[in-house]
Backbone as numpy.savetxt, mean C-alpha at the origin, in Angstrom:
# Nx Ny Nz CAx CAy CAz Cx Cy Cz
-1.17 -20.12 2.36 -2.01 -18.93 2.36 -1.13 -17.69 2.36
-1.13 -16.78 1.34 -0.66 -15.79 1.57 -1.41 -14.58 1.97
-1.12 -13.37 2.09 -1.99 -12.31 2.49 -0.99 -10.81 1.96
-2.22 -9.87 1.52 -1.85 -9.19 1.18 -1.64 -7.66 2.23
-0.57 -7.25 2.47 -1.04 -6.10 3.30 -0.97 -4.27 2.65
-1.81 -3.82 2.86 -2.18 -2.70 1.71 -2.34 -1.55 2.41
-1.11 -0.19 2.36 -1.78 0.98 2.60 -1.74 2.30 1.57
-1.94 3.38 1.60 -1.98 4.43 0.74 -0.74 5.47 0.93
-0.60 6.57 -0.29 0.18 7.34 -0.14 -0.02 8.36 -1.28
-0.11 9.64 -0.42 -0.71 10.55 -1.05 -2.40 11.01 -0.87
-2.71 11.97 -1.79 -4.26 12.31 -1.32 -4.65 12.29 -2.72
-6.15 11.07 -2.70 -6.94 11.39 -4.23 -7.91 12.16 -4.09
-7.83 13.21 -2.92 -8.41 14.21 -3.30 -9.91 13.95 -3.24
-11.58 15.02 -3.40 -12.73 14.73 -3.26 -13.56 14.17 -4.33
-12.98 12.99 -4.69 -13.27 12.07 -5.83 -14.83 11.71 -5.49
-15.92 12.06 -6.10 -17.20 11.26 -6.19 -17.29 10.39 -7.60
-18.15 9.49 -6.81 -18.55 8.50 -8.52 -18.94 9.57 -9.60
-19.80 10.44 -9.13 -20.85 10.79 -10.01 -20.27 12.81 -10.22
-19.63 13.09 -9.18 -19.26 14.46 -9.23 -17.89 14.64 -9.18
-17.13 13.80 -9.83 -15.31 13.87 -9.70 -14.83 15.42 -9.30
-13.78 15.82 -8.57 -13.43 16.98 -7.90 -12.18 16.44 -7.68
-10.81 16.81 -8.28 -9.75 17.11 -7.57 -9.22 17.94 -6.83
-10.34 18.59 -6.19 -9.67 19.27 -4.99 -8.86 19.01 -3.87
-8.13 19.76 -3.55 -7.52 19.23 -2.25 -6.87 17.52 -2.09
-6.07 17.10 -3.75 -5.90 16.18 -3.98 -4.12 16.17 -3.83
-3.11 15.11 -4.06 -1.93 15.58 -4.51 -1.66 15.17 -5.72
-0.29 15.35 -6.11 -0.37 15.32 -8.30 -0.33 13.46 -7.78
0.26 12.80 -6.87 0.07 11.42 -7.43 -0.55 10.45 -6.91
-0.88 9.47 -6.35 -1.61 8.59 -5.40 -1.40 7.14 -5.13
-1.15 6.52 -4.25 0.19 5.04 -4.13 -1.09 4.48 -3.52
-1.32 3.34 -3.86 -1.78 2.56 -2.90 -0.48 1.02 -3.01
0.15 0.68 -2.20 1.46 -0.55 -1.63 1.31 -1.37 -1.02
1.76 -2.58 -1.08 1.18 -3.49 -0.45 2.33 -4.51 -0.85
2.47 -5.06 0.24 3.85 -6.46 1.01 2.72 -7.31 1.02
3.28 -8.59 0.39 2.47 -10.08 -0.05 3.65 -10.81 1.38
2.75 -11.30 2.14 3.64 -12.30 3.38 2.92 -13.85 3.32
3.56 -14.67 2.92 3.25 -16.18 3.30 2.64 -15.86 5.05
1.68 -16.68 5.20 1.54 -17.05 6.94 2.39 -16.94 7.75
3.20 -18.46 7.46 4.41 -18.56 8.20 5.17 -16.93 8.60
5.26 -16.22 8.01 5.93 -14.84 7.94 5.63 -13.72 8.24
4.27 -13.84 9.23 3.56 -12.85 9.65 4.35 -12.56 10.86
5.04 -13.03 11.57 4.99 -13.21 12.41 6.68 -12.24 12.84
6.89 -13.04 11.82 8.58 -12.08 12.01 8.33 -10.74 11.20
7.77 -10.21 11.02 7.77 -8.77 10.98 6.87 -7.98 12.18
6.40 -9.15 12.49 6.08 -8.30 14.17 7.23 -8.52 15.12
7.65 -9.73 15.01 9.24 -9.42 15.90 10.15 -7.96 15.97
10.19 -8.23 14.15 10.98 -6.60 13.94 10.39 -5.51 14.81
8.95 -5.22 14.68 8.51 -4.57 14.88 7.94 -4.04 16.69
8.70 -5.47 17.21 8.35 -5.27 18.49 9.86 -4.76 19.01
10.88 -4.85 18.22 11.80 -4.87 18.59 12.41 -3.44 18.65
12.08 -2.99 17.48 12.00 -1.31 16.96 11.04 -0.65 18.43
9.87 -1.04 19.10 9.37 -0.58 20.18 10.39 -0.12 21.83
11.20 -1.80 21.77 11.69 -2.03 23.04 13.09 -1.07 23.13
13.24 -0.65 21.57 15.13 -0.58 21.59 14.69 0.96 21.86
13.79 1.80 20.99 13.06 2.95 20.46 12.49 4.04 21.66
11.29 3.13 22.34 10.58 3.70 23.11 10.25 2.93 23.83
11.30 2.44 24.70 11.42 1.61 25.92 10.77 2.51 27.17
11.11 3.83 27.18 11.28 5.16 28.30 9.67 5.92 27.81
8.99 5.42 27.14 8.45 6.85 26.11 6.87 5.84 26.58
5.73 7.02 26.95 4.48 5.96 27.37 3.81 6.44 26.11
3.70 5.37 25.20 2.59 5.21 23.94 1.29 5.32 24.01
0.22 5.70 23.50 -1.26 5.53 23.37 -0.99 4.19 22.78
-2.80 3.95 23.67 -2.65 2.40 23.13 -3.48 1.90 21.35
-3.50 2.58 20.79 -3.44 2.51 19.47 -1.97 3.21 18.59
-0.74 3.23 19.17 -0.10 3.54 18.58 0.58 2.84 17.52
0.46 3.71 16.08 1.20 2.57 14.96 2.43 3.97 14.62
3.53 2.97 14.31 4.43 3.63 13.79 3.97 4.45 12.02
4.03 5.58 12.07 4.00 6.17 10.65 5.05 7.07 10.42
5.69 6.56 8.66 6.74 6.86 8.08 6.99 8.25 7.65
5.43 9.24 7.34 5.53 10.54 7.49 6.24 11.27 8.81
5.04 11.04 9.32 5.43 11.41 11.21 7.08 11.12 11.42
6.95 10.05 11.27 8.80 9.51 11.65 10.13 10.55 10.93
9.39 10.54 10.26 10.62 11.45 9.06 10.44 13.16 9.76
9.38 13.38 9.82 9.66 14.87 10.55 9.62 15.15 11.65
9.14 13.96 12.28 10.35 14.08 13.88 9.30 15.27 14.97
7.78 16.15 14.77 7.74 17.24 15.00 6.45 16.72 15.84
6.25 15.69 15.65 4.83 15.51 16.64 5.26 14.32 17.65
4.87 14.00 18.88 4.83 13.10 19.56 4.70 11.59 19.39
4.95 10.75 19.42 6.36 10.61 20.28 7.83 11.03 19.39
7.78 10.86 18.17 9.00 11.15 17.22 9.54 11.94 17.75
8.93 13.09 18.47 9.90 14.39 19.11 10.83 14.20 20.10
10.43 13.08 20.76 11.45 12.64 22.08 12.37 11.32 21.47
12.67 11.51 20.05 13.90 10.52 20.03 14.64 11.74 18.85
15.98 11.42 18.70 17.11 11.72 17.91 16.45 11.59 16.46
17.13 12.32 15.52 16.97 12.02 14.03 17.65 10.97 13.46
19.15 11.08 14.43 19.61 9.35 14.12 19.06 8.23 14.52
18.43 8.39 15.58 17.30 7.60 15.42 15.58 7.13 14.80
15.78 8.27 14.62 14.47 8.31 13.35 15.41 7.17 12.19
15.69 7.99 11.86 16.46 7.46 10.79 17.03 5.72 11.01
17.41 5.20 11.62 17.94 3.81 11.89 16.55 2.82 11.76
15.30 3.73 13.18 14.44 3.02 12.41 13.69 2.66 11.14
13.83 3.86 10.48 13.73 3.88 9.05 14.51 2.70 8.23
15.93 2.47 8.57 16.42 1.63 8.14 16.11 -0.32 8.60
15.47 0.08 9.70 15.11 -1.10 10.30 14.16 -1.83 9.51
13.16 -0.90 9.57 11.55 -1.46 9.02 12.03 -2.08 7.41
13.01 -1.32 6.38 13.11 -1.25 5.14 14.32 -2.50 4.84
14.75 -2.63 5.99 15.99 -4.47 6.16 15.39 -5.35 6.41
13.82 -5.04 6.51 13.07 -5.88 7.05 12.74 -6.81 6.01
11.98 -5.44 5.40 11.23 -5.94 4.00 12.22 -6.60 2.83
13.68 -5.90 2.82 14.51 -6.34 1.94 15.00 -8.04 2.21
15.10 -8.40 3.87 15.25 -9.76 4.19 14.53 -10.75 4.53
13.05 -10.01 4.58 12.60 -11.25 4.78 11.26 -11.67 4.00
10.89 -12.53 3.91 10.57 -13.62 2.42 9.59 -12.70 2.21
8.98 -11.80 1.33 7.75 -11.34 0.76 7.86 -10.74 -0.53
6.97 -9.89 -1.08 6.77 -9.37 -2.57 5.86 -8.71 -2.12
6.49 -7.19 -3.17 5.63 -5.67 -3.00 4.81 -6.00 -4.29
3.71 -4.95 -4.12 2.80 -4.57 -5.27 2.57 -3.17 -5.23
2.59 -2.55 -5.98 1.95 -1.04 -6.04 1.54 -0.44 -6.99
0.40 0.41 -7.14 -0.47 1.18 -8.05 -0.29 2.62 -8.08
0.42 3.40 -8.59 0.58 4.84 -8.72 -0.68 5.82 -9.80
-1.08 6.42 -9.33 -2.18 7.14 -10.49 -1.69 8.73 -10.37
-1.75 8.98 -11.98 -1.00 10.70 -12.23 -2.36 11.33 -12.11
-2.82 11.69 -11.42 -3.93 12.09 -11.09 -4.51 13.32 -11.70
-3.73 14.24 -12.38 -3.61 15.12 -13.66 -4.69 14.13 -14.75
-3.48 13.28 -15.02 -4.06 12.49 -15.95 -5.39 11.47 -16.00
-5.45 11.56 -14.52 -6.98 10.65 -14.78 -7.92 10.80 -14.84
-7.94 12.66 -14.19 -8.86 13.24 -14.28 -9.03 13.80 -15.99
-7.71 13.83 -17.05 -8.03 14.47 -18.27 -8.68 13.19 -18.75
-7.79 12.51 -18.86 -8.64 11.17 -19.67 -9.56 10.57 -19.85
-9.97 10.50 -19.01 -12.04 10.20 -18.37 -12.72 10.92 -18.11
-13.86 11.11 -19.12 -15.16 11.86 -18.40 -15.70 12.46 -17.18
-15.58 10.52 -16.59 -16.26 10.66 -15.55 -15.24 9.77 -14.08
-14.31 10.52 -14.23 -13.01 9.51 -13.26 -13.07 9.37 -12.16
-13.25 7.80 -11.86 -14.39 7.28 -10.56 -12.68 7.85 -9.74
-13.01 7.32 -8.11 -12.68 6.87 -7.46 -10.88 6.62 -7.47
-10.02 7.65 -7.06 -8.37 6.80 -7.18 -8.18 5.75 -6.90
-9.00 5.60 -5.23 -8.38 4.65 -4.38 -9.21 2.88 -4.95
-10.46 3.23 -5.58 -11.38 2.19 -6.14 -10.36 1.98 -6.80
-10.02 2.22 -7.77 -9.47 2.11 -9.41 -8.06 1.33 -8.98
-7.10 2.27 -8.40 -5.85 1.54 -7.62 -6.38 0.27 -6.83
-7.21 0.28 -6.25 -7.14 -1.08 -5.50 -7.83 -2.51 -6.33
-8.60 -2.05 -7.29 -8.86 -3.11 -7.99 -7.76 -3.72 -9.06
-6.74 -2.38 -9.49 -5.90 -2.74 -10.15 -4.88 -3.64 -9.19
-4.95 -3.45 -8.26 -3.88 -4.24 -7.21 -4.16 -5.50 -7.09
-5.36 -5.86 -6.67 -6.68 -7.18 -6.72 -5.79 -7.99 -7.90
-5.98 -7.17 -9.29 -5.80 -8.24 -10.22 -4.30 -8.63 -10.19
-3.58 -7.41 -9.64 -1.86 -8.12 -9.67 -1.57 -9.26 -8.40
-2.27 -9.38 -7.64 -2.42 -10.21 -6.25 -2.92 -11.57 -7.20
-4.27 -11.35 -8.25 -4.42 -12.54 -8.46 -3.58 -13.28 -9.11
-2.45 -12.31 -9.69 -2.10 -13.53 -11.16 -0.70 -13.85 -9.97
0.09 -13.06 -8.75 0.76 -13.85 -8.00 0.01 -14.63 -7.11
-1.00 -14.95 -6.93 -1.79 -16.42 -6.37 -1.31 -17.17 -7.41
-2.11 -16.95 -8.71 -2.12 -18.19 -10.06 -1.12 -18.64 -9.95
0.23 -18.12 -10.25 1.35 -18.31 -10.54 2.10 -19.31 -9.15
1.79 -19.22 -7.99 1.75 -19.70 -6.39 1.08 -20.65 -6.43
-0.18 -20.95 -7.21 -1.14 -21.81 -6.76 -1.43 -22.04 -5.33
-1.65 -20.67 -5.25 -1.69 -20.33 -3.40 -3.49 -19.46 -3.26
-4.05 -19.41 -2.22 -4.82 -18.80 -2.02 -4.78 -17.59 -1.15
-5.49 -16.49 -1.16 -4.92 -15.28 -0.53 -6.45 -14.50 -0.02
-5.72 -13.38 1.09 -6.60 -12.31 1.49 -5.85 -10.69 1.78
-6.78 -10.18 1.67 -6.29 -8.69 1.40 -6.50 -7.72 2.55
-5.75 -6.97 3.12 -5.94 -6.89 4.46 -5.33 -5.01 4.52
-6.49 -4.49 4.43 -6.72 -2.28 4.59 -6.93 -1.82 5.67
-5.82 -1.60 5.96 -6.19 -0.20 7.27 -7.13 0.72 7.03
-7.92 0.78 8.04 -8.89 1.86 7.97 -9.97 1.85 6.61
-10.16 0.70 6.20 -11.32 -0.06 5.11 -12.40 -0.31 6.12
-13.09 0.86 6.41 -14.42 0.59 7.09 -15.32 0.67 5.95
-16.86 0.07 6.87 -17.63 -0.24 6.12 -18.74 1.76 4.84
-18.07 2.40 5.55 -18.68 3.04 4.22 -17.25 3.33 2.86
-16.42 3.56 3.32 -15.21 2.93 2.46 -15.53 1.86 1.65
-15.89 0.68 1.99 -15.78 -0.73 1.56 -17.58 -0.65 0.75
-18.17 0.02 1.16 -19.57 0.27 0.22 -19.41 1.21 -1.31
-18.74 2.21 -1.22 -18.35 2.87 -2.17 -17.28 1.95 -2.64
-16.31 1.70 -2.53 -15.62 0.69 -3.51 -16.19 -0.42 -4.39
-17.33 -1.11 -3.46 -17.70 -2.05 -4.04 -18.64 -1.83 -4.91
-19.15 -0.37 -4.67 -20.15 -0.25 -5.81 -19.78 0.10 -7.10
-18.24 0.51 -7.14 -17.57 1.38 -8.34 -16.82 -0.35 -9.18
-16.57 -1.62 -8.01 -16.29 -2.29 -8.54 -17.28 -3.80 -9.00
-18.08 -3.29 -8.68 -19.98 -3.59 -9.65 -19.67 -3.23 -10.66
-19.98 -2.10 -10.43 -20.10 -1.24 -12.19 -19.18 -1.58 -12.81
-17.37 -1.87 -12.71 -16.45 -2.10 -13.59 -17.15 -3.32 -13.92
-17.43 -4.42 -13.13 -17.90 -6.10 -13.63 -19.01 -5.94 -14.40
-19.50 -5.12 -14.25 -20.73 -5.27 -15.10 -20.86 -4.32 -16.45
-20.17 -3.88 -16.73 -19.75 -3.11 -18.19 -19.06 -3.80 -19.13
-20.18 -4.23 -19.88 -19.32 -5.00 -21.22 -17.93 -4.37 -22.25
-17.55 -3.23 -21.88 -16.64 -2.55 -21.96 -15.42 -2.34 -21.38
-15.46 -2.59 -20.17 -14.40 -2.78 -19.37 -13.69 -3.86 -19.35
-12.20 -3.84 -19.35 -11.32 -4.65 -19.50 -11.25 -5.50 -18.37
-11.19 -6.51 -18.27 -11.26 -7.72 -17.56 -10.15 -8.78 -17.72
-9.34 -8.70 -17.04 -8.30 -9.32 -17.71 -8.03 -11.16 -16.93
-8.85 -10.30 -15.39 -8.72 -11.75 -14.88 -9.39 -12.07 -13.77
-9.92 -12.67 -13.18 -11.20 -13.06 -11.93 -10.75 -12.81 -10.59
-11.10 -12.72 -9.53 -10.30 -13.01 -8.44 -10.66 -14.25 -7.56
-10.77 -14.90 -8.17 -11.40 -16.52 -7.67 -9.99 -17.10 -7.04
-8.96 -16.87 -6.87 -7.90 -17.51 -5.44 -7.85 -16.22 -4.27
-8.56 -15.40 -4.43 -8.88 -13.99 -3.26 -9.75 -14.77 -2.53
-9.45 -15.33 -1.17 -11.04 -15.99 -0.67 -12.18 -15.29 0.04
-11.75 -13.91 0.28 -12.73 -13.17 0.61 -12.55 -11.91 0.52
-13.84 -10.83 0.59 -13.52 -9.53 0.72 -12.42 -8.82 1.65
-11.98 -7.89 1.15 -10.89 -7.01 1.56 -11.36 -6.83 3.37
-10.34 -6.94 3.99 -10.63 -7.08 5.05 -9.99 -5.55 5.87
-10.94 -5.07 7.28 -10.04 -3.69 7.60 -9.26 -4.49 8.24
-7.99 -4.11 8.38 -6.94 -3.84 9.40 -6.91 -3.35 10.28
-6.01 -3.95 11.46 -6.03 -3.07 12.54 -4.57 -3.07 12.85
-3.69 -1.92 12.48 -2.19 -2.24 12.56 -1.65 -2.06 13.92
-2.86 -2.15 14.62 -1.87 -2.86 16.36 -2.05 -4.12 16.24
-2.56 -4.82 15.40 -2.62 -5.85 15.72 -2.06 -6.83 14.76
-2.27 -6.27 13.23 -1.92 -6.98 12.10 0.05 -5.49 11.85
0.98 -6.20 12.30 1.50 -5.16 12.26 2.32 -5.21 10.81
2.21 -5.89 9.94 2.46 -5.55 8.79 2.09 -4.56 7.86
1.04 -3.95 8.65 0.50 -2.59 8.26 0.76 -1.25 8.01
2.06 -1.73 9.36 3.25 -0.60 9.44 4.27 -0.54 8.24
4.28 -1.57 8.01 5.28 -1.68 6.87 5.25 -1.63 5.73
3.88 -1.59 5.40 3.32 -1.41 4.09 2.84 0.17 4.20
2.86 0.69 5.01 2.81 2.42 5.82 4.19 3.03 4.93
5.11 1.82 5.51 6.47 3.05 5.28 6.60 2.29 3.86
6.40 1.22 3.07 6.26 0.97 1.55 5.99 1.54 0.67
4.64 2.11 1.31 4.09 2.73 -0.15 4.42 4.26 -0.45
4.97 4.57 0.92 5.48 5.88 0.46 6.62 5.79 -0.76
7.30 4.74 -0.65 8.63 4.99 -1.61 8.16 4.86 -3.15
7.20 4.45 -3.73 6.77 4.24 -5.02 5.74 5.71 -5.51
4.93 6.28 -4.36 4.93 7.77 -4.60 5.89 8.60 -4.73
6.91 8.19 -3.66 7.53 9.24 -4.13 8.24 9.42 -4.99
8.72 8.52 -5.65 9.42 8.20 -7.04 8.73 8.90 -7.70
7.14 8.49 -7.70 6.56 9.38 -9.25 6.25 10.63 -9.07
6.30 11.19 -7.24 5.69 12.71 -7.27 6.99 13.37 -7.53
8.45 12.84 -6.71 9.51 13.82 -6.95 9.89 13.28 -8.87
9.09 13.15 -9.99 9.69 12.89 -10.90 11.10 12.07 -11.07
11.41 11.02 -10.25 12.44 10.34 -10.15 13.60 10.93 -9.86
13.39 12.16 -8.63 14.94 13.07 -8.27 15.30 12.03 -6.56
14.14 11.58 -6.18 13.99 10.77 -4.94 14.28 9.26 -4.88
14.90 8.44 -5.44 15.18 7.20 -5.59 16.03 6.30 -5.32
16.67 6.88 -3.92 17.50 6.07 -2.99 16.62 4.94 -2.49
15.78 4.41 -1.72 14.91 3.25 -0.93 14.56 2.76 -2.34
13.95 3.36 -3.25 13.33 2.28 -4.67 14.28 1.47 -4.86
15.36 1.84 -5.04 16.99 1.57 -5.14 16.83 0.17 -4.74
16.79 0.56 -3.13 16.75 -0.94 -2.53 15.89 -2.11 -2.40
14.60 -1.37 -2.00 13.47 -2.63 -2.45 13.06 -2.85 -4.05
13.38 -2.49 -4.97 12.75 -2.47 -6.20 12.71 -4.21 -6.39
13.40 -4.95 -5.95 13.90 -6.34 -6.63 13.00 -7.06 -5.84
12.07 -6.64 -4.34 11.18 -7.57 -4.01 10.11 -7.33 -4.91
9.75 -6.47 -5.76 8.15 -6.33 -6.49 8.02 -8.03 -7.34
6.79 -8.25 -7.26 6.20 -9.35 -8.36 6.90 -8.76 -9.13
6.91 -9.67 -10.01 6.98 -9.14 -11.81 7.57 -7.82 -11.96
8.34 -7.65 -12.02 8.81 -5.92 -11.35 9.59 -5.33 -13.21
9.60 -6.66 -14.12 10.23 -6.61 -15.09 9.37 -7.17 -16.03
8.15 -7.35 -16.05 7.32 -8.13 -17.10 6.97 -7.68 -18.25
7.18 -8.33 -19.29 7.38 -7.52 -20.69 5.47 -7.09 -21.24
4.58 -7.85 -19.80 3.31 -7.57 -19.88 3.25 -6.69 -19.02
2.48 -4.86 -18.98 2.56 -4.38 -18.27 1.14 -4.33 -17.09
0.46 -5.22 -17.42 -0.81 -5.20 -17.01 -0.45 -6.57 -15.50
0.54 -7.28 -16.25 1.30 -8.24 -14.93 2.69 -7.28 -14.11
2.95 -6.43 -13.85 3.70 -5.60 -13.46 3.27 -5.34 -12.21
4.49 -5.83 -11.44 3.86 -5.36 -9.83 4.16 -4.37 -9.40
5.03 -3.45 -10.06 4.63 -2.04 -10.28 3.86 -1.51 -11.02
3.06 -0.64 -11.13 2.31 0.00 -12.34 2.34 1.11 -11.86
2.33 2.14 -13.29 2.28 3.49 -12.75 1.41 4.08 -14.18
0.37 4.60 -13.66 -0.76 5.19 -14.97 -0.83 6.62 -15.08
């Protein structure tokens, strides 16, 4: 069983089905996501407990606290404020030795959000559109695994998960829309997350920032891509629709 863990990066802005608005959006939009066998859930919560004890041994946490890779990097809000930048920074390197050593595969969906709004009429949903495109790159690494899988969103509550599903109705049901492949090894709907508890959440937190930022800084930012680029699926597929990167 594998599982997918999935968070965002960037803002798509006040996207309606029916009244698209890029307001208050940014130019790009990441949704990232770390594929972990079972077995392997487990040691990235080690990491991750470990980054706690070494980190903020001294420091009293709220008890929903998840590590985030924004926050971490600017150091300016609580708790980040009561540690060093060299220590910001190490953990930064921690979480990202994590992902580089231990057994998984990234996926990520970038949308030029300029562009999606020129191209379409009526341009549903970023985060719909990105996450179904993700769905289908999850399915063809099941196929290829002959493994079965689940998909696992922070903060995918249920009116979130109603609007998605209705935008991904309408894609299934348009004899027009490209369909390239089923999700019949997905065994169930996208599930919320809770990254105190599922803590791979964190790590797909500080993931998906690096594939935004590649496409928002126009490729001037590409030290970390550097390093994880070689866990993506298919990261080289001469099909770009099997590409576990995509960038539209």
């Amino acid at each position: 069983m594998y599982y997918l863990f999935l968070d965002e990066s960037g803002d798509e802005g006040d996207f309606d089905n029916n009244k698209p608005n890029k307001g208050g959006s940014s130019e790009f939009f990441t949704v990232g996501g770390i594929i972990i066998k079972d077995e392997n859930r487990n040691k990235f919560r080690n990491v991750y407990d470990l980054i706690l004890s070494r980190f903020f041994n001294n420091i009293e946490l709220p008890n929903n606290f998840k590590l985030h890779y924004t926050e971490l990097r600017e150091g300016r809000e609580y708790p980040y404020n009561l540690i060093s930048k060299g220590q910001r920074f190490e953990i930064s390197n921690t979480i990202f030795n994590a992902i580089n050593t231990i057994d998984c595969n990234l996926l990520s969906v970038t949308i030029d959000l300029d562009r999606h709004c020129t191209k379409y009429n009526n341009p549903v949903s970023p985060l719909a559109w990105t996450l179904y495109l993700i769905m289908e790159r999850f399915q063809y690494f099941l196929e290829d695994t002959n493994e079965k899988g689940e998909i696992i969103f922070e903060r995918y509550n249920s009116r979130l998960r109603r609007k998605v599903n209705q935008i991904h109705l309408e894609f299934n049901q348009n004899p027009n829309f490209p369909k390239f492949t089923d999700f019949i090894n997905i065994t169930s709907p996208i599930i919320d997350g809770d990254p105190t508890i599922e803590t791979p959440l964190t790590f797909a937190d500080f993931f998906a920032y690096i594939p935004y930022i590649k496409c928002s800084s126009h490729g001037q930012k590409m030290d970390r891509w550097n390093e994880i680029k070689f866990k993506y699926y298919n990261y080289n597929h001469r099909d770009g629709k099997r590409r576990g990167n995509y960038e539209i």
